[in-house]
C-alpha positions in Angstrom: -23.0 -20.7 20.0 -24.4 -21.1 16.1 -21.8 -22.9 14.0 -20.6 -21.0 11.5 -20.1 -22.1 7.9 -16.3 -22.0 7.6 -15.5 -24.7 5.3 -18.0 -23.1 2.4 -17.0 -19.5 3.1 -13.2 -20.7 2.7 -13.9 -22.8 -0.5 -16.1 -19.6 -2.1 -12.5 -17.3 -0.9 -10.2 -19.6 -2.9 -12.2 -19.9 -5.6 -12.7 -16.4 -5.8 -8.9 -15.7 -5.8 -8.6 -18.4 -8.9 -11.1 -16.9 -11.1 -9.1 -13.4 -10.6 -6.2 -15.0 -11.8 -8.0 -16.5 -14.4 -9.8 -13.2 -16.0 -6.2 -11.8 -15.6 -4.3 -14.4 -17.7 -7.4 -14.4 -20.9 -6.6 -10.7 -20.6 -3.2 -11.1 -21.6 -4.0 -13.7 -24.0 -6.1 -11.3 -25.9 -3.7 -8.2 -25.9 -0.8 -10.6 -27.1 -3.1 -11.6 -29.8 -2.5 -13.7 -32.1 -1.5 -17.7 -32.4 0.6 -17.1 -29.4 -2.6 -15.7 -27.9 -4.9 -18.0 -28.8 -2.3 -21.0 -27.7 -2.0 -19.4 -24.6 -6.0 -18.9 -24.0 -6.6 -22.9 -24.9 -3.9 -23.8 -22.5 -5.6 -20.9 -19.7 -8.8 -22.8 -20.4 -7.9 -26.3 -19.9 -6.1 -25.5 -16.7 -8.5 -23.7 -15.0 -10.9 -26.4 -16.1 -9.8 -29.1 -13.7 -11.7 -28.0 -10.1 -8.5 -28.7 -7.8 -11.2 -28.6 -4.6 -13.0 -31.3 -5.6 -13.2 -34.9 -4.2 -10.0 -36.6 -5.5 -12.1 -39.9 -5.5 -14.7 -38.6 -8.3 -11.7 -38.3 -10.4 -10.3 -42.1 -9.2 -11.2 -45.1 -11.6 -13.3 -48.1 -10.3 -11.2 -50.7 -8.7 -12.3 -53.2 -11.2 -10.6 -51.4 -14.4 -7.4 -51.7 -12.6 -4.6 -54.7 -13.5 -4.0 -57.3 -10.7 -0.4 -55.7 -10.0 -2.1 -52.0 -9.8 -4.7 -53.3 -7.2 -2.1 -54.0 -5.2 -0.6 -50.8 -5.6 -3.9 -49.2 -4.9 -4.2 -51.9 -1.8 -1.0 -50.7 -0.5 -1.0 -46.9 -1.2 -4.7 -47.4 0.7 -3.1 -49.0 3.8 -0.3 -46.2 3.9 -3.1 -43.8 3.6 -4.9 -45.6 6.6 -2.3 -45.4 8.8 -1.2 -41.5 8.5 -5.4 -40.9 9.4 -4.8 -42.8 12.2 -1.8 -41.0 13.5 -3.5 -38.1 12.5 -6.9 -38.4 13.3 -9.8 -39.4 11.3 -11.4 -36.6 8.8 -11.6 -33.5 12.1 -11.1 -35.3 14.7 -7.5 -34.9 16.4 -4.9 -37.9 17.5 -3.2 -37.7 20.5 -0.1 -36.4 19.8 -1.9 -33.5 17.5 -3.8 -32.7 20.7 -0.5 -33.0 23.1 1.0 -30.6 20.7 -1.9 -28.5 19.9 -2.4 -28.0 23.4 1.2 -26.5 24.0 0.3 -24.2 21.6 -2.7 -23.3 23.3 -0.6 -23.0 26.5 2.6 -20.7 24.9 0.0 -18.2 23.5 -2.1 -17.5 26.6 1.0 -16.7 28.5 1.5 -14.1 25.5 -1.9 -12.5 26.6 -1.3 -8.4 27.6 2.0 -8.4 24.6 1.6 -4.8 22.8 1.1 -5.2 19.1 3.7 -4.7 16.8 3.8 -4.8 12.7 6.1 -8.2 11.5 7.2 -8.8 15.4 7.1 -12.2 16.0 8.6 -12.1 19.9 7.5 -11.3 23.0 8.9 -7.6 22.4 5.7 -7.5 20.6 3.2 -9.5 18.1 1.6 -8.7 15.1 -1.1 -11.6 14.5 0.5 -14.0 12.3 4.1 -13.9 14.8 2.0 -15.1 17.7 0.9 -18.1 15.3 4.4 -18.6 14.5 6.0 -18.1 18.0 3.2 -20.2 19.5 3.9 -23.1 17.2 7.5 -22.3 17.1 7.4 -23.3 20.8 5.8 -26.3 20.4 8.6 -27.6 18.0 6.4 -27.0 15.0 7.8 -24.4 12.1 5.1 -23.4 10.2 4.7 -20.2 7.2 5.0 -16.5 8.8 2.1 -14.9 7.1 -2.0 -15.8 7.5 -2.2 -16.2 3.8 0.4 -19.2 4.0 -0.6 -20.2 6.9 -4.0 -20.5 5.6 -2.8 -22.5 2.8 -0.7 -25.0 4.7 -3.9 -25.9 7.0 -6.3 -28.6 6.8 -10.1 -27.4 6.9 -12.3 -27.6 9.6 -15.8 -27.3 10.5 -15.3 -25.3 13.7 -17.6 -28.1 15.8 -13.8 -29.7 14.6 -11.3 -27.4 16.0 -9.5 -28.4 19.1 -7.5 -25.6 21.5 -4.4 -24.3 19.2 -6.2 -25.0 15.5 -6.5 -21.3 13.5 -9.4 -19.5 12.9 -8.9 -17.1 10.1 -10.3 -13.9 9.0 -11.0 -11.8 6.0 -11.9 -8.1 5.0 -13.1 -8.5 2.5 -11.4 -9.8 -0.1 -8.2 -11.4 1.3 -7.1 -13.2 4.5 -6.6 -10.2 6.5 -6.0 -11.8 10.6 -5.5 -14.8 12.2 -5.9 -16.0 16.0 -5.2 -19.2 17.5 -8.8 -21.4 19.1 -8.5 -21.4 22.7 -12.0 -23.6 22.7 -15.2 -22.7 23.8 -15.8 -20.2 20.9 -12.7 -18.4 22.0 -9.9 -17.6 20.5 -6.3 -15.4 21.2 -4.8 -13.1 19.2 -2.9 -9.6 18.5 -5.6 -7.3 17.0 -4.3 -4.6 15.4 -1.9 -1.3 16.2 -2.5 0.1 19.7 -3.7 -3.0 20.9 -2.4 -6.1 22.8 -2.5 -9.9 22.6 -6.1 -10.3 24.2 -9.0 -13.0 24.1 -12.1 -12.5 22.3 -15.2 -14.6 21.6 -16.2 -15.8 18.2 -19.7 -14.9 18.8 -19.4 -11.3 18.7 -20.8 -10.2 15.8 -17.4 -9.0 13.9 -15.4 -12.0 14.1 -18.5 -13.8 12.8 -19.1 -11.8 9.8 -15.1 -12.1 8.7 -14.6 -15.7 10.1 -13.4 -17.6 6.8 -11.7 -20.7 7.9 -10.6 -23.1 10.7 -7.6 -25.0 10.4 -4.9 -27.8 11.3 -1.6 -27.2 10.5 0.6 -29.9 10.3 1.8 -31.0 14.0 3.3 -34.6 13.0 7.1 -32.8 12.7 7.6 -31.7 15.5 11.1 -30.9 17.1 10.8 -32.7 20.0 14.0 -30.3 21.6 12.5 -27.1 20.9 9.7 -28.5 22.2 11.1 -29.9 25.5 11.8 -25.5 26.2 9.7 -24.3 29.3 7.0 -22.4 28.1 7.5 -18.9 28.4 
C-alpha cells in the first residue's frame, strides 16, 4: 500500500493548534490595552517565536565553543543519550522488549475484536476508541493517557513504513484528533469505531482512514509493570 505522509500531516495539526492559541492570546492583549497589553503582546511574541518542533541540534552550540569540563558533560550526557536509543531502538526502529511488549498489545486487543462500543468504557463491557488503547496497554503493564489527544501527545512519531503491531495510528476530522486504533501490521489496524458499532479490524487503505490518518506513534513501553503484565491475556 502507498505510504502515507503521517509525520508532516501531524507536524502541520500541532502547529495549527499553536497558531489558534496564539491569535487568541494577541486578542486579549489588544482588548486589555494598554502597557499591560503591550507587555503581554511582546512576551506572546517572543514565545511563540521559538519553533518547539524543530531539530534541537540547530539550536546546540559547536563542540568547539564549549569549556574542557562542559565537553565532558556533553561526552557524557551523549553516552546516556546513546544508550536509552539502544534500549529503545534507533530513530523508528523498535528494541526488543518494545516489540515483546508492543506485541502483547497487539495480542490483548484482537481478543477485544466483536466488544460493542460504548462512550468513556474502557472494559470489556464495552470500548469507546481511546479505552481499547488504554485496556490494551493497561494489559501489557504499560499505563498510558485515557484520551487520543494525550495519547497523541505522549507518542513518539512515526513514518508508518516505522510502526510495528501495537504502535497508534491516529485520526482527525477535521480539525482535532477525533479516533484512534491500535496497528495490527500489514496496513491494518483495530479499533472501536463509533456508536452502534463493535471493536472490528479495518485496512488503512480504504480511502477514509487515509484521508483522516494524522499520525503514527510509540508510546513509551520502557515502564512496564512487569506483574500486570505477567496476567493471562483476556
Amino acid at each position: 500500500m502507498e505510504t502515507v505522509p503521517v509525520i508532516a500531516t501531524r507536524r502541520l495539526f500541532l502547529y495549527r493548534e499553536r497558531a489558534e492559541a496564539f491569535y487568541g492570546e494577541c486578542l486579549r492583549a489588544l482588548l486589555i490595552g494598554g502597557r499591560t497589553g503591550l507587555l503581554l503582546l511582546v512576551i506572546v511574541c517572543s514565545a511563540c517565536s521559538v519553533n518547539p518542533y524543530s531539530d534541537e541540534s540547530s539550536s546546540r552550540e559547536p563542540a568547539s565553543s564549549a569549556s574542557g569540563e562542559d565537553a565532558r558533560d556533553s561526552g557524557a550526557t551523549a553516552s546516556r543519550d546513546s544508550a536509552t536509543g539502544s534500549e529503545r531502538g534507533q530513530g523508528g526502529s523498535a528494541s526488543a522488549r518494545e516489540r515483546d511488549v508492543l506485541t502483547r498489545v497487539a495480542q490483548v486487543a484482537q481478543k477485544q475484536a466483536g466488544v460493542r462500543y460504548r462512550f468513556g468504557g474502557h472494559t470489556p463491557k464495552g470500548f469507546d476508541c481511546s479505552g481499547l488503547v488504554f485496556y490494551s496497554y493497561a494489559l501489557a503493564g504499560v499505563t498510558v493517557p485515557r484520551t487520543s489527544e494525550a495519547q497523541l501527545r505522549a507518542s513518539r512519531e512515526l513514518e508508518l513504513a516505522e510502526a510495528v503491531p501495537g504502535d497508534l495510528v491516529f485520526f482527525s476530522s477535521p480539525d482535532k484528533i477525533s479516533h484512534v486504533g491500535i496497528y495490527l501490521g500489514d496496513g491494518q489496524f483495530i479499533h472501536a469505531p463509533s456508536t452502534g458499532k463493535r471493536v472490528v479490524v479495518n485496512e488503512l487503505e480504504q480511502p477514509y482512514y487515509q484521508r483522516h490518518l494524522v499520525g503514527v506513534g510509540r508510546l513509551d513501553v520502557e515502564q512496564q509493570d512487569d506483574a500486570a503484565a505477567a496476567t493471562p491475556l483476556r
